[in-house]
N, C-alpha and C positions, 0 to 999 in steps of 0.2 A: 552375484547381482548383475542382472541387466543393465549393459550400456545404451544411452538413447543419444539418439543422433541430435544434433543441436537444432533450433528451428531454423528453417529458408528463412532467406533473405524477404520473401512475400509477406511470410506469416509476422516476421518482425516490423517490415512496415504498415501492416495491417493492425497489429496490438498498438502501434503508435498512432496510428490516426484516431484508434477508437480512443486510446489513455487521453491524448492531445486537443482533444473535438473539446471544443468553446461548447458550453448549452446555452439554450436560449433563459430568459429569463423565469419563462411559464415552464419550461423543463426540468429547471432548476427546481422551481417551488413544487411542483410533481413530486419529486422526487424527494422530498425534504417533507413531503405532507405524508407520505406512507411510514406508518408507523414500524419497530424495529418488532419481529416473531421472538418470541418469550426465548426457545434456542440463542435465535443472533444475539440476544441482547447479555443472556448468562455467559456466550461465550466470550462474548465483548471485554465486561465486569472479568473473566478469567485472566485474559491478554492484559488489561490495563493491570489487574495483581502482580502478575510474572513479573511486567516491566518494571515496576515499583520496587519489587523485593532484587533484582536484575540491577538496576542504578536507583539508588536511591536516593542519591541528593540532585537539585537541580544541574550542579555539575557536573555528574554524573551521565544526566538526560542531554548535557548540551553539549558532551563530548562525542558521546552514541551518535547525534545526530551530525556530527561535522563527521563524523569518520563513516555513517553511513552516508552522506551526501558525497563525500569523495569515492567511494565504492561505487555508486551506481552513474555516478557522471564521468567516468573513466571507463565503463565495463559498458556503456555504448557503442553500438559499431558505428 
């Protein structure tokens, strides 16, 4: 297997301004009025089953989430 080099320091703060960018209000509703492609939305319905049958009590969903919010707020540079 190929190793990949990790991303510059550019490209990471480039991903973060765009993740980080406030929308305006009319940008928001833009983006909220386009409807989901029959794909995105089966695959959607896929992911939300995995996680269900994955944790399945709300216990469950709100462990996953403390220990995935500790992962990705620690694994920032």
């Amino acid at each position: 297997m190929k190793a990949f080099a990790p991303p510059s320091p550019e490209a990471i703060a480039r991903i973060q301004a765009i993740a980080e960018r406030v929308l305006s209000a009319e940008e928001f509703c833009a983006a909220l009025a386009v409807p989901l492609g029959e794909a995105e939305e089966e695959e959607t319905r896929s992911l939300i089953r995995w996680f269900r049958r994955r944790y399945p009590t709300p216990a469950d969903r709100l462990a996953y989430a403390r220990r995935a919010y500790r992962r990705w707020t620690t694994a920032r540079p």
